[in-house]
N, C-alpha and C positions, 0 to 999 in steps of 0.2 A: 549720529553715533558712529565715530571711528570703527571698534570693533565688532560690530553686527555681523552674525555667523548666518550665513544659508544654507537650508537644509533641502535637500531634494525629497521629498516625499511621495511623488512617482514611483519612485524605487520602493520606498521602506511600503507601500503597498499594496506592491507588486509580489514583494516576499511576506507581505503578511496574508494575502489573498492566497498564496501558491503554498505556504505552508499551513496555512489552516487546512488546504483541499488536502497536501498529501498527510496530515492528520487524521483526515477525516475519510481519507479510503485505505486509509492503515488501520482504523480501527476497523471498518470494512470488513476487509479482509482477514484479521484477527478474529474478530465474532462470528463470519461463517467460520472458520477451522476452526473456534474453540468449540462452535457448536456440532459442527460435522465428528467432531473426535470426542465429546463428549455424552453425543445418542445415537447417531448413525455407527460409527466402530462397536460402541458398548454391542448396541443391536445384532450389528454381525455375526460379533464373537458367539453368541447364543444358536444362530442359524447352523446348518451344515454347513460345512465347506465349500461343498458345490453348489448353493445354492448362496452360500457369501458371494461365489466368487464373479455368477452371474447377475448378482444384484448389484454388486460393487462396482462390474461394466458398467451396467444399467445406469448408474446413478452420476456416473464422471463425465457418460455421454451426454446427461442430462443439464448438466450442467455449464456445457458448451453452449452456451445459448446470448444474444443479443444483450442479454439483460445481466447477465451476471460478467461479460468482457468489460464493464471500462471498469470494475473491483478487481478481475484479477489481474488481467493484462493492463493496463493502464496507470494500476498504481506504483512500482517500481519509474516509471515519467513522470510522474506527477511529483515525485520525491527527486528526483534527480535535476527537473526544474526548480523547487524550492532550493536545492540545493544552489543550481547553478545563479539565483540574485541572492542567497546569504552573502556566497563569494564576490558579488558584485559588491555587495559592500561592506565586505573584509570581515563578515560577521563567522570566523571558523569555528564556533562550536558551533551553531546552525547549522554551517555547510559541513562539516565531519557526521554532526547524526543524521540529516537527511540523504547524504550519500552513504550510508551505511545502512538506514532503512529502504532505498533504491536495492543495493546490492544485495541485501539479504532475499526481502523480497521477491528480486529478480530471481535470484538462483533457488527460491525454495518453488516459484509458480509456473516459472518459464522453463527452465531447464526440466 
C-alpha cells in the first residue's frame, strides 16, 4: 500500500491520559467550592460575625493539608500539561480550553 498513513499514538495518549486527569481535578476542585459556597458560606451568614470570622480561619487552615494539595495546588499543572500535548499535536481547541482552565484556576487558588 503506497499511501499507508502513520499515526503516532504515544502521543494522542499521552493527551488523552493528561486531559482526562485535568478533567477530573477540575471537577475536583469545582465540587469542593460548589460545596464549600453552598453549606459552609450559607452556615456562616447565620453565625455572628465574630464568630464567622474565626471559624472561617479555622476552616482555610484546615484545609491546608496533604490531602487536599494535589486538588487545589496541582490542578492548574495538570491543565497546562494537557494543554502543552494538545499543542503537540496542533489540537488548538484542546490547547485554548485547557490553558484557560490552567489560567483561571490558577489565579482563582493560587493567587
Amino acid at each position: 500500500m503506497a499511501n499507508e498513513t502513520t499515526f503516532d499514538y504515544s502521543t494522542s495518549i499521552k493527551t488523552a491520559i493528561s486531559g482526562t486527569t485535568a478533567v477530573l481535578f477540575c471537577g475536583t476542585i469545582f465540587g469542593f467550592f460548589y460545596a464549600w459556597v453552598c453549606s459552609t458560606m450559607w452556615g456562616l451568614d447565620e453565625a455572628d460575625p465574630r464568630v464567622a470570622i474565626e471559624a472561617m480561619q479555622a476552616m482555610n487552615a484546615s484545609v491546608r493539608n496533604p490531602v487536599f494539595f494535589p486538588a487545589s495546588f496541582l490542578t492548574p499543572v495538570v491543565a497546562f500539561v494537557a494543554a502543552g500535548f494538545a499543542r503537540q499535536e496542533q489540537n488548538r481547541v484542546a490547547f485554548r480550553l485547557f490553558t484557560a482552565a490552567g489560567i483561571v484556576i490558577w489565579s482563582a487558588v493560587c493567587c
